[in-house]
Each structure stands twice: as structure tokens, then as C-alpha cells.
N, C-alpha and C positions, 0 to 999 in steps of 0.2 A: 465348144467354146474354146475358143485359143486361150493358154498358156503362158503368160509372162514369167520366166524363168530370170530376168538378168538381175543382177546385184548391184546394189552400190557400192560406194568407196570403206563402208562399216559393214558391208556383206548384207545388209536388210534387203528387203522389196524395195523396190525404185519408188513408189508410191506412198510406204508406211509413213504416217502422219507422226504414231507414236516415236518413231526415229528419226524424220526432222528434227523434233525438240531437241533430242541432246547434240544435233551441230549448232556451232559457233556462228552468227551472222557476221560478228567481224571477220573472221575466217573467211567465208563465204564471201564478203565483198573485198578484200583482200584479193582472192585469187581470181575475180572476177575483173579487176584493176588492173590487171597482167591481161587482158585479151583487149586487145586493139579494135577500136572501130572510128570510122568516119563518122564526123561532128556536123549535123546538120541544127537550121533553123528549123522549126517546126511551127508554122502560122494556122492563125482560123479567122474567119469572121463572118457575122452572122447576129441572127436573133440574141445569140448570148453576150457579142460584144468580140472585139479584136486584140489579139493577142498572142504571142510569138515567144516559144521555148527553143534552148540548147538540149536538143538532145544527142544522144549516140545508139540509143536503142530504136532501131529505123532498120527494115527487112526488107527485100523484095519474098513473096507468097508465090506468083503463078505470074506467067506472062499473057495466059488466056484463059481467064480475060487477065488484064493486066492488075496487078492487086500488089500491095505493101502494107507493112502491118507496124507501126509507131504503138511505144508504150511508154505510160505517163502514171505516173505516183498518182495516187487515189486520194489522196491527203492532199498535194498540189492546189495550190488557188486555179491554177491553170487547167486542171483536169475537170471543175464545173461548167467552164466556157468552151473547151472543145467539147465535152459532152453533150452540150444546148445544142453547139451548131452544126450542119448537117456535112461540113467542107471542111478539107483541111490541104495543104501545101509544105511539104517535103525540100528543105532549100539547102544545098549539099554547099558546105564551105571549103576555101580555099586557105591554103597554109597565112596568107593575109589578111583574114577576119580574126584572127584570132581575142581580137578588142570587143569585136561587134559579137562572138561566142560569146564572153565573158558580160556584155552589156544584158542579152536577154536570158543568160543564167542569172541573171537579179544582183552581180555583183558592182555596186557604187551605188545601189538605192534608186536607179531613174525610172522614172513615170513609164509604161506603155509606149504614150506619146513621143516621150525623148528617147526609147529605144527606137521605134520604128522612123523617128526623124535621122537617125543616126544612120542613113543607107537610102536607097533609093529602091520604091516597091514598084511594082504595076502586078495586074492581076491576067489573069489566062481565061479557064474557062468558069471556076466555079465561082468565081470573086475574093476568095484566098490569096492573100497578099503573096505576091513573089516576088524571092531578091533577084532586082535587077544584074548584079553582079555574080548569081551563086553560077558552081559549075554545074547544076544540073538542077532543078526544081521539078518536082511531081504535084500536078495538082491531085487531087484526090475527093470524089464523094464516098462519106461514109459509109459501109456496106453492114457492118459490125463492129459491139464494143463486147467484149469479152472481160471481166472480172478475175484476175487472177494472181492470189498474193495480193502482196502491197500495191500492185499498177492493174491499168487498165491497160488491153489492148484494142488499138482502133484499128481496125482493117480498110482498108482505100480503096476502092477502083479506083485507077486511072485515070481519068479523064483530058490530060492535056500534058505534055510535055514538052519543057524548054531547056536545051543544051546548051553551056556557058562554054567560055573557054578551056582550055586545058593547059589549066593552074597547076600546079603544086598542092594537092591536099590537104588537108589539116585532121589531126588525128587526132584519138584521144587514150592515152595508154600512160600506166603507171602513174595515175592523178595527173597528166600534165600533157599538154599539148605539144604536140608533134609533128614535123613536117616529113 
């Protein structure tokens, strides 16, 4: 039986539960605030109903088969309706959504409806709303949801892909978006 020898940052096992407790999650999400990533829409729809997250927690897994892995707070209203539904759509934005980010992060209070009226969708293969404007969209059927910590992770095949222009990116680093 292999061996795990490596340490953390407090010298524990990588794994010891009893040694998570004593770090800090502000801490934790602090330093995790300092790692950049690309600010994607993240859409469903389906048997659960339609609906469309800001995320930045979005992976490419394996290119064979083609797989991406989106993770979603477990608490989220939005994490019952990707869970119902069987599809999901990966809509990678441009340093110019940065409004339309901020619209399906929930901030100005609008309805689903007046987010997703806020842009122009069409769907690919799975029926999963895709921004007509993103630089890249993945459509995705669900392969697996994984439980872990506070999020769920959804794992995707691939199933279609549509390449937008070559914008200027939008990031998301030190709380604040970034081109």
C-alpha cells in the first residue's frame, strides 16, 4: 500500500481533518483571492428550471473524452437546479461583461428572466443556454456530481463547442475584476 509522506503548511498529513480545524477560513479564502482565474457564465436548463451563475471555479479534466469540472456552493439556490438538470454550458467572458458577471452573481436583485434578457442566448447541443457573445462556450452533459466541502463538483463531457472572438479576457483576482 503506497505511502503518503508529504506535509502541509503546519507540518500535519495533507488529509488530517483534526488539523484543518485550527486553520483560519478567512485566511484560506484570503490567499485563495490572490490566484487568478477566468470569470465564466455557467448555465442549465432542464427538468429543474433555467438558470445561470458567475463562476471562476471552471477546469478543463481530460481532452479524451473531453471533460470539465465547474464547482458550485452546496447552500447556493443555484446548486438544486444544476443538480435536477442533466446539462450544463461553460460561457467564458470577455474583459466587456464585466456588468453581465456582476448581473448573474445576483448583484442589483434581478429575476433570472431579466438576467438572461440582459444578452443574447441560443443553445448548441444539449439545450443549455449559450452566450451568444462569450469567447468560448462548452456545452456539457453531466457525467458526475462529487460532494466536497462546502461545493459540489460537476464533471461535463463535452458535448459541443462554440469559439467566440478573441477579446480581451476578464479575470477575477484580488476581489475585483480584471482585464
Amino acid at each position: 500500500m503506497p505511502v503518503d509522506n508529504r506535509t502541509d503548511a503546519r507540518g500535519g498529513a495533507p488529509n488530517d481533518e483534526a488539523e484543518d480545524a485550527d486553520l483560519d477560513p478567512g485566511i484560506f479564502r484570503e490567499a485563495m483571492s490572490r490566484v487568478g482565474a477566468s470569470v465564466h457564465i455557467v448555465t442549465t436548463a432542464g427538468p429543474g428550471g433555467r438558470i445561470g451563475v458567475t463562476v471562476s471555479a471552471v477546469t478543463s479534466v481530460s481532452d479524451r473524452p473531453p471533460l470539465v469540472l465547474v464547482c458550485l456552493n452546496r447552500t447556493s439556490r443555484s446548486h438544486a437546479v444544476f443538480a435536477a438538470n442533466p446539462v450544463f454550458c461553460v460561457n467564458t467572458l470577455s474583459a466587456a461583461d464585466t456588468a453581465l458577471a456582476d448581473l448573474f452573481a445576483g448583484k442589483g436583485g434581478a429575476s433570472m428572466d431579466e438576467r438572461f434578457s440582459a444578452a443574447a442566448w441560443l443553445t448548441l447541443a444539449t439545450g443549455a443556454p449559450a452566450l451568444e457573445r462569450a469567447r468560448a462556450s462548452l456545452d456539457c452533459r453531466v457525467e458526475r456530481i462529487v460532494e466536497a466541502g462546502s461545493h459540489a463538483v460537476f464533471f461535463g463531457r463535452v458535448e459541443a463547442v462554440r469559439v467566440g472572438g478573441l477579446t480581451p479576457p476578464l479575470f477575477y483576482v484580488d476581489r475585483a475584476y480584471r482585464s
